[in-house]
N, C-alpha and C positions, 0 to 999 in steps of 0.2 A: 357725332360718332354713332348713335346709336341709329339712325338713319340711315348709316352705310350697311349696317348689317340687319335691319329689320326683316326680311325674307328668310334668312337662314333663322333668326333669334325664336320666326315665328313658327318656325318647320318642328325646331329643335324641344326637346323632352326637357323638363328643367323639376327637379326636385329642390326643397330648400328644408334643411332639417336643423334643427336647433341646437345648441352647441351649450356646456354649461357658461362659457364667457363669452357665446356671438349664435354665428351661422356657418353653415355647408351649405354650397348651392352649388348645385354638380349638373352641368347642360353637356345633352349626351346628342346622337345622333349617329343613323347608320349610312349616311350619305356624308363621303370624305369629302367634298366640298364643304358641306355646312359644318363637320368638324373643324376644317381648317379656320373656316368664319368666327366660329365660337370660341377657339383658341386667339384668334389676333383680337375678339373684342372684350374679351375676361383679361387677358396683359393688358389691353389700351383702358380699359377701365380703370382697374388698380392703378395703373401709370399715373391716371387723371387724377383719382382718391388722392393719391400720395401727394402729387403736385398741389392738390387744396389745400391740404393740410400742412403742406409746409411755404405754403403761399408764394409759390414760384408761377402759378396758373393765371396767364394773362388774358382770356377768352372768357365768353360770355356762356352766363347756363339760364335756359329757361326759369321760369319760379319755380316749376316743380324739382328741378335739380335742385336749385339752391336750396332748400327745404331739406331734403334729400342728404345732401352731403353736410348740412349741420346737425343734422337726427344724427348722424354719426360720426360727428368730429372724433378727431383720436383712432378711433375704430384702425385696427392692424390690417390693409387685403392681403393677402399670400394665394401665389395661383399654379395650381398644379394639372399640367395635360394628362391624358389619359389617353387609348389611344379610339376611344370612341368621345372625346370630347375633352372636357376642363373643370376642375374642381376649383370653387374659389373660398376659401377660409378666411371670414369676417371678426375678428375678436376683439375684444377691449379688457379692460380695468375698470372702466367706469361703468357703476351699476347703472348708471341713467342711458349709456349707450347702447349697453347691453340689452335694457329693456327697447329701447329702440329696434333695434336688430332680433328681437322676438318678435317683437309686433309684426315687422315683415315676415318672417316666417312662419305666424298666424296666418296673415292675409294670405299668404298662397299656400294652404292648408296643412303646412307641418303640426 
């Protein structure tokens, strides 16, 4: 998936800011193409989240996904367009997720 949209992902503006139970990661862009991109890959993301976690996902994820999507088991996605891009809101309950989900939004300088 993410290889389908890696040109627009890499064009695209990406803020990620820390949430008191997750994250905000809001990928903006003033070329409607790439908002379009950014919009179908923030729903097919979550789509994918969701399906791990309720273990309907019969496809293969590199190591680094896997990794990835158990740092956030449980973890809520909720995805909201804009009309310069997509907002995606990351939360949990579990303090260990949530520190998870900080961490990421250390790494890209929130």
């Amino acid at each position: 998936m993410f290889k389908q949209y890696w040109t627009s992902l890499q064009s695209a503006d990406r803020e990620v800011v820390s949430l008191p139970d997750g994250i905000l990661v809001h990928m903006t862009s003033s070329d409607r193409s790439v908002v379009s991109d950014i919009q179908k890959y923030s729903a097919e993301k979550a789509s994918l989240m969701r399906s791990i976690a309720n273990k309907t996902f019969s496809g293969k994820l590199c190591t680094v996904c896997q990794e990835r999507t158990r740092s956030v088991q449980g973890a809520s996605f909720r995805v909201a367009n804009g009309d310069d891009g997509a907002y995606t809101i990351i939360t949990s309950g579990a303090p260990d997720t949530v520190e998870q989900l900080h961490k990421i939004a250390a790494a890209e300088g929130a």
